[in-house]
N, C-alpha and C positions, 0 to 999 in steps of 0.2 A: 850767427848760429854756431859757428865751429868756437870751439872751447866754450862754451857755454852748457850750463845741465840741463839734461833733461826736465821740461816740465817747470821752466822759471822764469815765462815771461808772465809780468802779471796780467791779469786781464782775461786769459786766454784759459778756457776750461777743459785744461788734458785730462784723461781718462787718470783713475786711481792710479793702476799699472804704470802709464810713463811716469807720472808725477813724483811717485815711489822710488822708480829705478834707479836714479840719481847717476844718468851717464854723463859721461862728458862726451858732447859731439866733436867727435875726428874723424877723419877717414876712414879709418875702422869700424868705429861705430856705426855710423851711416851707412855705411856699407853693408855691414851685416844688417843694420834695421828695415833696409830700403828692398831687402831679395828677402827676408819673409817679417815682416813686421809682429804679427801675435806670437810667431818662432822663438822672435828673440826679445820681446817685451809680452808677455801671456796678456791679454786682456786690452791692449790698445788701443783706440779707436783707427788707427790707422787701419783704412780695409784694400789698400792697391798696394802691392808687392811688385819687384821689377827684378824676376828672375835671370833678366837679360846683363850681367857683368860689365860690356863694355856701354850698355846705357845708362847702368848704376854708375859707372866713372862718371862719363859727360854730364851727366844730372851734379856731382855731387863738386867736379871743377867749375859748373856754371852757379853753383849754389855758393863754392867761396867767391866769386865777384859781385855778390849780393852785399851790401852794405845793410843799415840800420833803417828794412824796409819792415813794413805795415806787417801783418799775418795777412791781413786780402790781398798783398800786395804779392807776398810770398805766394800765397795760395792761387791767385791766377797767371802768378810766372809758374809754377809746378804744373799746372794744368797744362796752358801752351805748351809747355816743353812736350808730357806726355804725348799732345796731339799732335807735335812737329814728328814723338816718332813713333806713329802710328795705333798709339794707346789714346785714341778720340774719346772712347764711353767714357775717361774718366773726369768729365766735365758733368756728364748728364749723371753719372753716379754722385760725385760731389751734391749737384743742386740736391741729391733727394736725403742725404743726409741730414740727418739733427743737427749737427753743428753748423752749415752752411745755409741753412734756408733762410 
C-alpha cells in the first residue's frame, strides 16, 4: 500500500472521493487519513477514524510489514488489530456495511 495511490487496486470499489484524490500513501498521508478519514478525503467510505496518535503509528508500522496481501486479507488484519486495541465494534460495524457483506 505505501507509495501506491489512492484508489488503484483494480477490482476494489472505492468511493468517487478516494478514487479522485490521487494520494500517494506515506506516512503522512495515512496518518492524516486514519485520525479523520471524510476530514481529509470528503465523501469516503471510510466510517472508523483512530483519533488515538500513537495507535495510528502502531497500525500504520504493522501495515508497512504487510506485503502483496488480498483486500480480505488486509481488511481482517485491520479489524484484529483494532480489536487487539480495544476498538472491538469495528468488526460488527464492518459486517453491516455494503461493501463487506
Amino acid at each position: 500500500m505505501f507509495g501506491r495511490t489512492s484508489g488503484s487496486v483494480a477490482g476494489y470499489h472505492y468511493s468517487a472521493a478516494l478514487g479522485n484524490a490521487k494520494l500517494v500513501w506515506d506516512d503522512k498521508t495515512l496518518d492524516q487519513y486514519l485520525q479523520n478519514p471524510n476530514g481529509f478525503v470528503h465523501g469516503t467510505k471510510m466510517f472508523a477514524s483512530i483519533p488515538d496518535a500513537q495507535i495510528r503509528e502502531q497500525l500504520i508500522t504493522y501495515l508497512k510489514t504487510l506485503q502483496a496481501a488480498s483486500r480480505w486479507q488486509l481488511m481482517a488484519s485491520f479489524v484484529q488489530f483494532l480489536t487487539t486495541k480495544g476498538l472491538g465494534n469495528a468488526q460488527s460495524s464492518c459486517e453491516r456495511c455494503s461493501t463487506h457483506r
